[in-house]
N, C-alpha and C positions, 0 to 999 in steps of 0.2 A: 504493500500500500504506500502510496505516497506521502509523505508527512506534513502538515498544514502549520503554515506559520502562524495560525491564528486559531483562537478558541470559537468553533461554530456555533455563535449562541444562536443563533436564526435556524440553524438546522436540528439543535435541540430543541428551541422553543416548539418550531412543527410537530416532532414527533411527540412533545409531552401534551400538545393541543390535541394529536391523532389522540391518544393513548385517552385523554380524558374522554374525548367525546366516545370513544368505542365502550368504555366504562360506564358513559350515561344510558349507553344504547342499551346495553346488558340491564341497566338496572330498571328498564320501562317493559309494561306486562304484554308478554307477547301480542295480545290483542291491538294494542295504540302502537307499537312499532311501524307496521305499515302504513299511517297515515301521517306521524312523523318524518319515515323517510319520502312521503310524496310532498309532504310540504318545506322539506327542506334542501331534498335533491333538486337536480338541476329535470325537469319534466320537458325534451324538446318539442312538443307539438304546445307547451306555453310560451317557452321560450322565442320561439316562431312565429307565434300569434296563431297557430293555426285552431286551436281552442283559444275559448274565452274562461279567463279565470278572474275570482274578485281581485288577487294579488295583483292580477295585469293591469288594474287601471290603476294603482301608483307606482309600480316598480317594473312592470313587464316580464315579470321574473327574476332580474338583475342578480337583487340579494343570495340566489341560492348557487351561483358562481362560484362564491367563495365557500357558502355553508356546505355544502353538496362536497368538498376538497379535505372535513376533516372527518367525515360520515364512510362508514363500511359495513360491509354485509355478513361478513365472515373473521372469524380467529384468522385464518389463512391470509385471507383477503388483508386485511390490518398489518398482520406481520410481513408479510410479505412484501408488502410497498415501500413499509415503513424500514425493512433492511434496504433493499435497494438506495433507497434515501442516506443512509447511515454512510454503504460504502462509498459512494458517490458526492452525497451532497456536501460535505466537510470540506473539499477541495475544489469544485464550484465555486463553493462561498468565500474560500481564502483567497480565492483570483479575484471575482467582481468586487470584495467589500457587503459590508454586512447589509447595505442601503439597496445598494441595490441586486442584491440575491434576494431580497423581499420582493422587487418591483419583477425580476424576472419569472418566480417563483411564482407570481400570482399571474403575472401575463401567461405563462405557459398552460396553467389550471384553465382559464377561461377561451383559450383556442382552442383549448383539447374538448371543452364544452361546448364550443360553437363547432365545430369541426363534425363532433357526433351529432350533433343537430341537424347539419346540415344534411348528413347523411342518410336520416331519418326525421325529419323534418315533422310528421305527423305521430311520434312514437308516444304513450302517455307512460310509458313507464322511468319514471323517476332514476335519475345519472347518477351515483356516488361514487366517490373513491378520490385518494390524494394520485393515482396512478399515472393521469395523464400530466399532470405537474411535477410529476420524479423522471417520466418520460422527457420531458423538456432538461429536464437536470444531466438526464444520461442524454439528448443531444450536443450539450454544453460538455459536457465531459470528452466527450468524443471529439470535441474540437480542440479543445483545449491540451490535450493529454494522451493522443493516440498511441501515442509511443508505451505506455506504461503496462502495467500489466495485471490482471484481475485473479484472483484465484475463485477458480470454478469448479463443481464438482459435477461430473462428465460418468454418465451410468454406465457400465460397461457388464451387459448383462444380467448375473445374478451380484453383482457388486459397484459401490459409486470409490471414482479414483478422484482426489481434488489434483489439480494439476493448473498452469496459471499460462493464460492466454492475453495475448496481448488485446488490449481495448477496442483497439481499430474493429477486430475482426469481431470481438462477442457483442459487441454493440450494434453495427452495421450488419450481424447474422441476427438481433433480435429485433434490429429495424426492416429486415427485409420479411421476415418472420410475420410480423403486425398488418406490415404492408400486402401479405399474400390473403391475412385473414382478417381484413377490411374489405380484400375485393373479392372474395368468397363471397362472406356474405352479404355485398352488394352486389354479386353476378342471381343470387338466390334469394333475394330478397325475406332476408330470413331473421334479421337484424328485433324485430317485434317476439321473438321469443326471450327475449334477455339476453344474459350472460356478458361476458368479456367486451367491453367497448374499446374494438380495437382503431377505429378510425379516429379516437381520442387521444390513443394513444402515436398514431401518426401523426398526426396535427399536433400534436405538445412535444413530439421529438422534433421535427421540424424548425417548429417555433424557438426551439431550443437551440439550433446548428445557428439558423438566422442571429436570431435577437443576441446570443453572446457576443457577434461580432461587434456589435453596438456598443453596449455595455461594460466589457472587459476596458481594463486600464492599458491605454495605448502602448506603454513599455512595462517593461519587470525585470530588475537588476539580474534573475537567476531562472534557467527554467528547471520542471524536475522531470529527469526522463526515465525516472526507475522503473 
């Protein structure tokens, strides 16, 4: 791993925001859960306007952009992102500064919500996850730090080997990955049964490759190519 010159309070603050709201989720009785997460997810066919909601006429939905980025569905679902986030976001945020790893952080969350939107523009089922805004973090990474190297554990039949692959490649094979099952299920139109929003996760990597270039501070005394 590469070591950060700086302590990532932006990237702890995230995951102890994930951590509480998955804690709140747990503690409401399974009956109100599903209407908590429709009112708090990001819902594309309000988002849209393709429904009419009472929320639509002061907010348009807006509010749940961000609310919708600290909400999950699952143990898995939660841990999962939230490591991603861990190995990744720590050295993001020591490149851009802590200002704006916020601003990028939240920009990449809301392309990855506009992005599924768009893709299903009339869907009523309610977006969560901090996923497609870690996806933007793993674009930023990948720009930033191709050369470096990830330890990954790679199943090899009845046994997992960890073994460390460089960034370029496991990033760009789980961008190409997203990208094959975005357009699956837009060749299938199959996108209205739930599951994995991966055109979210396209759009928030993407937003991620772009928008670092902006962002990042024009020079840096040292780079790290471990």
């Amino acid at each position: 791993m590469i070591p950060s010159r700086t302590t990532p309070y932006i990237t702890f603050t995230i995951i102890s925001l994930n951590a509480l709201a998955w804690l709140y989720e747990l503690s409401l009785p399974r009956e109100l859960l599903p209407a908590f997460l429709q009112a708090n997810g990001v819902v594309p066919a309000i988002l849209s306007g393709s429904t009419l909601s009472p929320s639509m006429f002061l907010f348009g939905g807006a509010p749940t952009l961000v609310s919708s980025m600290i909400l999950h569905g699952s143990w898995s679902h939660v841990i999962g992102t939230m490591w991603y986030l861990w190995i990744f976001g720590d050295n993001v945020e020591d490149r851009l500064g802590h200002g704006r790893f916020v601003a990028f952080y939240l920009l990449c969350g809301v392309a990855a919500a506009v992005g599924q939107t768009a893709m299903d523009p009339a869907s009523q089922l309610p977006m969560i996850g901090a996923s497609g805004a870690i996806a933007g973090v793993m674009g930023a990474y990948f720009v930033l730090y191709p050369r470096s190297r990830v330890l990954t554990l790679i199943p090899l039949i009845i046994f997992w080997e960890i073994v460390e692959l460089p960034a370029i490649f496991l990033l760009g094979f789980w961008f190409v990955m997203q990208l094959f099952s975005a357009g699956a299920i837009a060749v299938t139109a199959n996108s209205a049964g739930g599951g994995v929003a991966f055109m979210a996760h396209v759009a928030g990597f993407v937003t991620g490759v772009v928008t670092v270039f902006a962002l990042r501070p024009r020079q840096r005394p040292e780079q790290y190519w471990a």
